[in-house]
C-alpha positions, 0 to 999 in steps of 0.5 A: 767439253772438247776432250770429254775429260772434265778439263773445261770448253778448251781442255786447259781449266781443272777437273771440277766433276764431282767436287762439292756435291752432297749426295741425292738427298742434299745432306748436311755432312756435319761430321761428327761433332756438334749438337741434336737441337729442339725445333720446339723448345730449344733444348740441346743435347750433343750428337751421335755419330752414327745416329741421324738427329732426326732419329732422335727425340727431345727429352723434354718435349718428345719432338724429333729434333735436327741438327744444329748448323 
């Protein structure tokens, strides 16, 4: 980068820095809607927000579950 200000090889293109990163860990960010699902068997329950799905167990099964993308 010519002018070292994020603009690109000739200084003319758009800042790009920093867009469409996820954080160290590579976080799904899916707000705060949606569904806690059950890897083992397939049970539901709405998310949390504030309370990670993997922080979660399932009431049928006990499992940790994840996040329904």
């Amino acid at each position: 980068m010519p002018q070292r200000d994020g603009t690109g090889p000739d200084g003319s293109g758009p800042r790009t820095t920093g867009i469409g990163r996820r954080g160290r860990q590579g976080g799904v960010a899916a707000g705060p809607e949606g569904y806690c699902v059950c890897p083992n068997c397939g049970a539901r329950i709405r998310h949390t927000t504030g309370v990670p799905c993997t922080e979660v167990s399932c009431p049928k099964c006990n499992a940790k579950m994840l996040r329904e993308v």
